[in-house]
Z-matrix of the N, CA and C atoms (Angstrom, degrees):
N
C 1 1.437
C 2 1.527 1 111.67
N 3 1.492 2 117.23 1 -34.39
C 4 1.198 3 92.06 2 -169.02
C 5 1.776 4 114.84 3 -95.14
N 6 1.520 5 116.88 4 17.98
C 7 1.337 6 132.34 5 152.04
C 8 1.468 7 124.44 6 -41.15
N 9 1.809 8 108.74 7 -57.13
C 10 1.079 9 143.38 8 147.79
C 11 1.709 10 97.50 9 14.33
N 12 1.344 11 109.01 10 -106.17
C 13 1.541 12 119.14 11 -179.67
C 14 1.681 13 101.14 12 -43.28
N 15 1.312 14 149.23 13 -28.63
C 16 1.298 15 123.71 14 -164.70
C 17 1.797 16 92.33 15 -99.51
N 18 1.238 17 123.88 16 -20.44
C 19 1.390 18 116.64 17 177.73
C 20 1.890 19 107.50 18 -82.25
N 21 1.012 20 119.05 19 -18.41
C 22 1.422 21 115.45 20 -174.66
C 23 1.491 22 117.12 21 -95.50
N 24 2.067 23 92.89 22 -11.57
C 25 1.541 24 93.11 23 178.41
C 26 1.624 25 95.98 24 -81.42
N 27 1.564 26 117.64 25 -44.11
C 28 1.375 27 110.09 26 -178.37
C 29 1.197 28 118.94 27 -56.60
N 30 1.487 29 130.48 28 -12.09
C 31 1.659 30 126.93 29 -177.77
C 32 1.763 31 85.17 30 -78.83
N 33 1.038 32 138.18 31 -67.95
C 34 1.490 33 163.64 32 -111.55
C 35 1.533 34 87.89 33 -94.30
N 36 1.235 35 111.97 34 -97.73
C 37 1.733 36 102.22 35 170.99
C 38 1.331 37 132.45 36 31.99
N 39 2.038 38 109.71 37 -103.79
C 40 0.887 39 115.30 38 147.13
C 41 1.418 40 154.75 39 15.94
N 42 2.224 41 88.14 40 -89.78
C 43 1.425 42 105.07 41 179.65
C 44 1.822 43 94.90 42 -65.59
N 45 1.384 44 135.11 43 -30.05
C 46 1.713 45 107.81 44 -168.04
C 47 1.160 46 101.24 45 -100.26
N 48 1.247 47 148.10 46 11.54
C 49 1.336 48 128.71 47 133.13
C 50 1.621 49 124.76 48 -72.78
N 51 1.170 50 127.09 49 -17.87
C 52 1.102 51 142.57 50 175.98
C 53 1.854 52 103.57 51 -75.68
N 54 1.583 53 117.01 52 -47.18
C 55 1.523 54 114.65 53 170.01
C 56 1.489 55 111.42 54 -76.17
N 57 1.378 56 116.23 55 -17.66
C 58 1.676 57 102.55 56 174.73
C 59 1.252 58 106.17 57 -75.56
N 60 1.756 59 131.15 58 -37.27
C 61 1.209 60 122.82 59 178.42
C 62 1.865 61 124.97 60 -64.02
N 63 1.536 62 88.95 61 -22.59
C 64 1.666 63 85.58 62 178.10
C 65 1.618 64 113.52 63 -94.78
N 66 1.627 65 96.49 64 -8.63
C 67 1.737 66 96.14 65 178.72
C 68 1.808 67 96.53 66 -81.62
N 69 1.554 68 134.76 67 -37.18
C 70 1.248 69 135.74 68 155.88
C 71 1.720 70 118.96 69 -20.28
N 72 1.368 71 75.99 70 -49.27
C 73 1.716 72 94.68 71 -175.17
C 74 1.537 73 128.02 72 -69.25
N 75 1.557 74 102.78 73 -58.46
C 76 1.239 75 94.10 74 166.43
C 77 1.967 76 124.42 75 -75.26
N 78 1.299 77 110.10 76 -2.44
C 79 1.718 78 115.55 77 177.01
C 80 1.468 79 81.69 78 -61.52
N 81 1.469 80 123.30 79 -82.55
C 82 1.521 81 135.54 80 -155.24
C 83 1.514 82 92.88 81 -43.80
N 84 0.811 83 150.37 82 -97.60
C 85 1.398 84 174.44 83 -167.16
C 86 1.469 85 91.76 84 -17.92
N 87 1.140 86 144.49 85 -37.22
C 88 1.480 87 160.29 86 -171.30
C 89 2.070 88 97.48 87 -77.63
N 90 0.996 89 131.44 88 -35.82
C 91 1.200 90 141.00 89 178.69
C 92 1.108 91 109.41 90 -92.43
N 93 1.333 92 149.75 91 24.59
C 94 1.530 93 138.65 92 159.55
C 95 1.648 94 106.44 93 -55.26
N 96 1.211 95 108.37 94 146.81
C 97 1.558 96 110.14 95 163.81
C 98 1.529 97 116.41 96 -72.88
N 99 1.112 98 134.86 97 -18.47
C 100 1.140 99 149.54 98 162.32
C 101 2.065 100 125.32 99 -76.86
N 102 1.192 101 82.68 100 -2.96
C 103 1.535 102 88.62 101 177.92
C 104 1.755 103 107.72 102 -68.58
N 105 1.030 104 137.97 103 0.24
C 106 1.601 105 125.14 104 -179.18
C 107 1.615 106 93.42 105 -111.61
N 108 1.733 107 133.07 106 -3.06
C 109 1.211 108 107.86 107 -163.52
C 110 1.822 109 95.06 108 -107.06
N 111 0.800 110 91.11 109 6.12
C 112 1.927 111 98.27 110 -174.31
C 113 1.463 112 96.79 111 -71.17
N 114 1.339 113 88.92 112 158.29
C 115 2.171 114 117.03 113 -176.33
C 116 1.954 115 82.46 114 -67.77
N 117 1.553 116 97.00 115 122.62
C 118 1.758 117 116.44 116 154.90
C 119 1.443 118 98.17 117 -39.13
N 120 1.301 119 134.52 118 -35.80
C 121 1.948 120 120.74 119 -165.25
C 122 1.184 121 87.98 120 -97.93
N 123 1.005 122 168.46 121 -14.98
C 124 1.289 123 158.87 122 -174.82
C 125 1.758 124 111.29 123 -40.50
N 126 1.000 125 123.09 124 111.61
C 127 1.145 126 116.78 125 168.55
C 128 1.438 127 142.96 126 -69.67
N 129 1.316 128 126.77 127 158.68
C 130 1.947 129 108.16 128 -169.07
C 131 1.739 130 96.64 129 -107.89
N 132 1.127 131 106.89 130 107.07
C 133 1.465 132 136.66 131 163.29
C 134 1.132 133 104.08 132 -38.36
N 135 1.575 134 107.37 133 -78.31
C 136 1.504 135 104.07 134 -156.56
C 137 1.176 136 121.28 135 -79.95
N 138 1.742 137 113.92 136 2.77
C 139 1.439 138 114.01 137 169.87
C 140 1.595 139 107.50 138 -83.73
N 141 1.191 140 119.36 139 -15.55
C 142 1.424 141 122.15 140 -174.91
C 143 1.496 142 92.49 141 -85.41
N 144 1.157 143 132.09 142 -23.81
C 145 1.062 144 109.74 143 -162.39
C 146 1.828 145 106.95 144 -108.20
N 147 1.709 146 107.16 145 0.49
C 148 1.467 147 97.41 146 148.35
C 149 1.220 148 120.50 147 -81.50
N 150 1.481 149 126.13 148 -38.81
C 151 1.762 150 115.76 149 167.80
C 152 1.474 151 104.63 150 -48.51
N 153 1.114 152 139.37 151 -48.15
C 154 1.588 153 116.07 152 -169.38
C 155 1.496 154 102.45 153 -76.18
N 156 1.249 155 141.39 154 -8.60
C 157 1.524 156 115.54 155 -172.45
C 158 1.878 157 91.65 156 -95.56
N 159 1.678 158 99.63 157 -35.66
C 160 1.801 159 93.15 158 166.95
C 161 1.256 160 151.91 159 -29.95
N 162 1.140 161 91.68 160 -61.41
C 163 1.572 162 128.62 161 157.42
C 164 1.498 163 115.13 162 -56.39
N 165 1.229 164 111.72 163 -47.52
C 166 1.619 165 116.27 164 166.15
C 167 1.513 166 107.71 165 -63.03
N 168 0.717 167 123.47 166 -50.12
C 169 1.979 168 114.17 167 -172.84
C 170 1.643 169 87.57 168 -82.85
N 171 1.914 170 137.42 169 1.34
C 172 1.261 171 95.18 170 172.33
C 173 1.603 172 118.00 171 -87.94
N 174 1.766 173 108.09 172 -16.74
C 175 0.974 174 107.65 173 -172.81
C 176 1.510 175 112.37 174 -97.23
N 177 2.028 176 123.02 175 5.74
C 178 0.945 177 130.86 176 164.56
C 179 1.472 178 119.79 177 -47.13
N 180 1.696 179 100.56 178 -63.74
C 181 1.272 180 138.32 179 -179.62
C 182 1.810 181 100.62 180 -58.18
N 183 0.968 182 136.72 181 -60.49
C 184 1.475 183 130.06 182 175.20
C 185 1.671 184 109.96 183 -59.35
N 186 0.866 185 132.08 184 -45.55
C 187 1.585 186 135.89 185 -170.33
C 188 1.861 187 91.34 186 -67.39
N 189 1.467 188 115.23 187 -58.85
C 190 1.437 189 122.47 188 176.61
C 191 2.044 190 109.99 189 -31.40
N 192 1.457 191 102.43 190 -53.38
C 193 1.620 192 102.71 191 -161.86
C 194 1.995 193 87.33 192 -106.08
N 195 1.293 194 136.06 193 7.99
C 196 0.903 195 112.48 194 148.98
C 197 1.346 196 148.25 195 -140.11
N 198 1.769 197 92.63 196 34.04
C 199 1.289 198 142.79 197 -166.13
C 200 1.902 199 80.92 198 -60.00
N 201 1.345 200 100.24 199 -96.40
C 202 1.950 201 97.36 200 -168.63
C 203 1.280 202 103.04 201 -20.31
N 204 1.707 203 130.80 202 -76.27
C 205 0.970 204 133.83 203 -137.84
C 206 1.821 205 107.22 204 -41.22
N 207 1.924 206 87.98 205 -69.89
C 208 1.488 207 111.77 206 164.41
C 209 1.846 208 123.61 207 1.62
N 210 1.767 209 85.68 208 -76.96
C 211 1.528 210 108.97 209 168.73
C 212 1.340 211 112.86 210 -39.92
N 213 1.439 212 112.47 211 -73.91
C 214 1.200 213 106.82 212 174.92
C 215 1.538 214 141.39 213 -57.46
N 216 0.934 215 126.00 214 -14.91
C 217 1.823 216 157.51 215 174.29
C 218 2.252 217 74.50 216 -64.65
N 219 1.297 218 100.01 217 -75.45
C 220 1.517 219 120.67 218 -143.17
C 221 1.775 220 89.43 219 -62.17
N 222 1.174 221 134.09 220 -48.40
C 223 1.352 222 127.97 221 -168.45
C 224 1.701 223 101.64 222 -89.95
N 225 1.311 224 124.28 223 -22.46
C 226 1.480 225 104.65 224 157.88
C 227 1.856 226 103.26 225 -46.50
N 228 1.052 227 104.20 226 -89.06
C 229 1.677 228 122.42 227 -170.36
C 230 1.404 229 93.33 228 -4.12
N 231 1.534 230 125.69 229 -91.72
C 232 1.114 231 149.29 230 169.88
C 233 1.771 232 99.09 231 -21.57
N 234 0.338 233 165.42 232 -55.79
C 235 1.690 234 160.35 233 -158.54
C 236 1.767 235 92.61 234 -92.58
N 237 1.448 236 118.84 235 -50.59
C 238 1.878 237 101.79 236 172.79
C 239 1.344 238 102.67 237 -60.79
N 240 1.634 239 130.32 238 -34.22
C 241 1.381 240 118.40 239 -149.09
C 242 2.010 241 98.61 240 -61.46
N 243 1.917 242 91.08 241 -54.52
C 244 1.474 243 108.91 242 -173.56
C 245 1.723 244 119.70 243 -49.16
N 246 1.481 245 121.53 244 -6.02
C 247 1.270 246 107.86 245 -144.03
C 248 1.802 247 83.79 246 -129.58
């Protein structure tokens, strides 16, 4: 258990350097000189595409701290199923 915090920092890491680079991304991306001549429906990409990396480190971060539990929940079952 007390691994726990050094395995969830190594999941964790990663994914927030990986969201600072796409939050980088979409700031810049917000400053084109061409940003007022685009189609009104045009959709914003790169905001969709910080909810999906978001959402990815939210369910990173939950699987990380309830990864053991999980397991264990899942190999009880399996041991009533077998017996």
């Amino acid at each position: 258990m007390k691994h726990l915090g050094i395995r969830a920092l190594a999941l964790i890491h990663p994914i927030v350097l990986l969201l600072r680079t796409a939050a980088a991304f979409v700031e810049n991306s917000s400053r084109g000189p061409a940003r007022g001549a685009d189609h009104p429906e045009r959709g914003d990409v790169p905001g969709w595409v910080m909810i999906t990396l978001m959402s990815a480190v939210l369910v990173a971060a939950l699987l990380a701290l309830a990864g053991p539990a999980l397991e264990g929940l899942f190999n009880q079952a399996m041991n009533k199923v077998g017996n």
